[in-house]
C-alpha positions, -999 to 999 in steps of 0.1 A, spaced: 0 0 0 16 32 -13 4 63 3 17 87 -17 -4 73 -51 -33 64 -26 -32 101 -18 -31 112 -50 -59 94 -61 -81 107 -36 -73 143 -37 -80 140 -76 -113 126 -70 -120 150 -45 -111 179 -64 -130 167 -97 -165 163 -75 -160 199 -63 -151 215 -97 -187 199 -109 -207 227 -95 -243 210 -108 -234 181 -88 -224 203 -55 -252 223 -62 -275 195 -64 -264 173 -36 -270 208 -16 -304 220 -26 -318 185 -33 -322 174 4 -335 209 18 -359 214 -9 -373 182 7 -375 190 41 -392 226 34 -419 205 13 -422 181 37 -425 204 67 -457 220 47 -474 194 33 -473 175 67 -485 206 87 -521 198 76 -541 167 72 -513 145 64 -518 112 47 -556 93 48 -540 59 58 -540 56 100 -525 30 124 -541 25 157 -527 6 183 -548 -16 206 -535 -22 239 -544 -59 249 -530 -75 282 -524 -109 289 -556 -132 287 -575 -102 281 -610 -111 259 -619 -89 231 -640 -60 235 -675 -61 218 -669 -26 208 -630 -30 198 -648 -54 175 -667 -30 156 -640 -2 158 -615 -31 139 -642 -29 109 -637 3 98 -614 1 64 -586 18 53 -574 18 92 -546 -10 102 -547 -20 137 -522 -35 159 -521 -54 190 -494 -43 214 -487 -62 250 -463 -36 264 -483 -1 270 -449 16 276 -436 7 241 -470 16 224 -467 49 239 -435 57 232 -445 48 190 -472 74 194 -451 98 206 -427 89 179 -452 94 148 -453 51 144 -488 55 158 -517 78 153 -539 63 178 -535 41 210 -565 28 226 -570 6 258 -605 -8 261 -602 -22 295 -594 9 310 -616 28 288 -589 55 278 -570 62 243 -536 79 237 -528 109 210 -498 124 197 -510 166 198 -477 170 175 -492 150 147 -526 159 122 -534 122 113 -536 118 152 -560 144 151 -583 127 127 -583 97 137 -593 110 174 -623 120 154 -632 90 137 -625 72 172 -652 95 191 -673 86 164 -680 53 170 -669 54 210 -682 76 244 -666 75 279 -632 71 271 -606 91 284 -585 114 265 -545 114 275 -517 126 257 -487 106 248 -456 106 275 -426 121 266 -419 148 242 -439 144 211 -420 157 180 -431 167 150 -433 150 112 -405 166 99 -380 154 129 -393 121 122 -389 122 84 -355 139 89 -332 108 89 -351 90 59 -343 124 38 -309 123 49 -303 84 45 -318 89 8 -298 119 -1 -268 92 10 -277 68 -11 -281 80 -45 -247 102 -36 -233 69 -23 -245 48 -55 -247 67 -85 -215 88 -71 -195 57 -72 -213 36 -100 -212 62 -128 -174 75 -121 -162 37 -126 -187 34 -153 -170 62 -171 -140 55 -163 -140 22 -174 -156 32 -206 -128 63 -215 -100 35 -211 -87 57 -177 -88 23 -157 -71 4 -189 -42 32 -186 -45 29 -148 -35 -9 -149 -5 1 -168 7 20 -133 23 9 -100 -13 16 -87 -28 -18 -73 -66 -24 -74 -69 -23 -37 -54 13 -39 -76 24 -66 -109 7 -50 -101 20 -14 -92 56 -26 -123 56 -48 -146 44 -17 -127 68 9 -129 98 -14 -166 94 -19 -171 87 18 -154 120 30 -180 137 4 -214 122 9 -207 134 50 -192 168 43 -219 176 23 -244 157 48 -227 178 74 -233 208 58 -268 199 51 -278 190 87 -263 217 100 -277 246 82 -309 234 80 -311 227 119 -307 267 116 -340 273 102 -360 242 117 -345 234 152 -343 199 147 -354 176 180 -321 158 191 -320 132 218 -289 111 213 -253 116 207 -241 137 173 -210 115 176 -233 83 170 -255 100 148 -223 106 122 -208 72 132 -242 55 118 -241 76 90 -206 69 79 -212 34 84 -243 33 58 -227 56 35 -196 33 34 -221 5 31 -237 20 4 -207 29 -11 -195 -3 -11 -228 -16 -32 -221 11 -56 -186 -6 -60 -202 -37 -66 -225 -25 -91 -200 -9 -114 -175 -38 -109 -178 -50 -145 -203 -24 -164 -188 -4 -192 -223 6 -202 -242 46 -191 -274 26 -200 -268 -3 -178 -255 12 -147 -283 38 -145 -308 7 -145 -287 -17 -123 -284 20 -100 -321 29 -106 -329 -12 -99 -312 -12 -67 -320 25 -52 -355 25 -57 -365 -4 -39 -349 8 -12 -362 43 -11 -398 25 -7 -394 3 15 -370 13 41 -390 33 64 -375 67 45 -409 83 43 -435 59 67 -433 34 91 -437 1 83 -453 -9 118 -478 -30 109 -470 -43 72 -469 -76 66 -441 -95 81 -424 -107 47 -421 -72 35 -402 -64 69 -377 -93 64 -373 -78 30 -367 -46 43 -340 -57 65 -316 -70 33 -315 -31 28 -289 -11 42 -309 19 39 -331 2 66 -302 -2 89 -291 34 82 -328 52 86 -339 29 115 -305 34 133 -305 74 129 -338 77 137 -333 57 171 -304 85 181 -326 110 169 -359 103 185 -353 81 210 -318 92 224 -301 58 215 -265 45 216 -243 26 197 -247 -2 220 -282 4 221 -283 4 181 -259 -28 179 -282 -50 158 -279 -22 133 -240 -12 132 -236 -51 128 -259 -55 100 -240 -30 80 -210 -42 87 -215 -73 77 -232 -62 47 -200 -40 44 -175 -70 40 -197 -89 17 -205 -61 -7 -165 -51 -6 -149 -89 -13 -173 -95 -39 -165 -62 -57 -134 -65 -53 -135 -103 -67 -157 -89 -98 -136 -58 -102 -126 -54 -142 -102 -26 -152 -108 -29 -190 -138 -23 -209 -139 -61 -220 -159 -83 -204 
């Protein structure tokens, strides 16, 4: 390992993303002009699809009326043993409604419209329940949507910042005249995956920071963990870019294998709504996504003032998917344009 070349090779990258001023300007405005839309649209009715959450303890026999409340369509209900835990989802924007029908009393967050509705609908159908508030400090939608935004504005810097640049490289002959130098593969891969890592969290950073300016972002945990998580799925990321481009020599190609593998993560990785609730095969799928690790991990520091210890299951995840996304890139890695 040569650090001199390695250094090179990084500082070239570095200063070639930073001399494309649509890319900078895009990888600036893209993820702000989310969060002001966001922080508008959710300020009103929200969306029409509602979770309730039924509090049910042990042995406990179903409620005639909790029967005819679990009727109503377009409303998903969940069963929850632990009262403290369903609380703590309303709180968190998981859950719009909480009701215990033993106790006769139902939970809303005052922070969040759709609870708001719901309420309604609930009073609609029910009388002599009482009306609490959820404990702890409820926050608002676009504190809860802030680490999907950020997590996707990592990825598609993360994958197509990675994926095209080999791509393109590979296609002008620059990695064919690259072979031809003392530069090894493992130089040229770890430069390539450092250099993009130091720019997706600079301009993450940047980002965070001057948009917590304007909105006053609600902040539990640690910033130390929250950019250790962050650097850990952007390097994860990075590394499935890597993968991606191993062999391509093809704009066309890349863009679909890119657009193939971002988009099903942008759906179903919790980025925009929870998936408390959905069915239980679309939750295992959603965990073979590092975005899911990334956005469920954040969010936990965020909202819920968790560690890296506390978080664990996540950091391991992505490291893991880490290792295997690196050895098989670097196994597939071509430097010519032939396949």
């Amino acid at each position: 390992m040569n650090f001199k070349r390695f250094f090179a090779v990084f500082k070239a990258r570095n200063i070639e993303f930073f001399r494309d001023r649509s890319a900078l300007g895009w990888n600036l405005l893209f993820p702000v002009l989310l969060l002001v839309g966001f922080s508008f649209i959710f300020s009103g009715e929200g969306r029409p699809a509602y979770k309730v959450g039924l509090y049910v303890e042990q042995g406990q026999i179903e409620h005639p009326a909790q029967t005819l409340l679990t009727q109503l369509r377009f409303i998903d209900f969940i069963d929850y043993r632990d009262l403290a835990l369903a609380k703590e989802k309303i709180s968190r924007h998981s859950l719009d409604l909480l009701v215990d029908y033993s106790a006769k009393r139902y939970w809303i967050n005052e922070e969040s419209p759709k609870s708001y509705l719901v309420e309604k609908i609930f009073l609609g159908q029910q009388v002599g329940f009482t009306r609490l508030q959820s404990s702890g400090k409820s926050i608002r939608y676009v504190d809860w949507v802030l680490p999907g935004i950020l997590g996707m504005n990592i990825m598609f810097s993360s994958l197509f910042g990675v994926g095209y640049v080999i791509v393109r490289y590979r296609k002008n002959s620059v990695l064919k005249r690259l072979k031809a130098t003392p530069l090894s593969s493992f130089e040229f891969i770890s430069a390539q995956l450092l250099s993009r890592l130091f720019i997706v969290m600079f301009m993450s950073t940047v980002v965070y920071a001057g948009c917590n300016v304007f909105f006053d972002f609600f902040m539990l945990g640690s910033y130390i963990d929250l950019f250790f998580i962050g650097a850990l799925g952007a390097f994860c990321l990075i590394s499935l870019g890597l993968l991606v481009a191993s062999r391509s020599k093809s704009d066309e190609l890349i863009g679909g294998l890119l657009n193939l593998t971002s988009w099903p993560m942008m759906m179903l990785s919790g980025v925009w709504f929870s998936l408390e609730g959905a069915p239980d095969g679309l939750k295992i799928l959603a965990d073979f996504m590092p975005l899911t690790h990334l956005v469920a991990g954040a969010r936990a520091v965020i909202t819920q003032g968790a560690t890296l210890s506390d978080i664990s299951f996540h950091v391991n995840v992505l490291l893991l998917m880490s290792g295997t996304f690196l050895l098989l890139g670097a196994y597939l890695f071509s430097w010519n344009t032939e396949r």
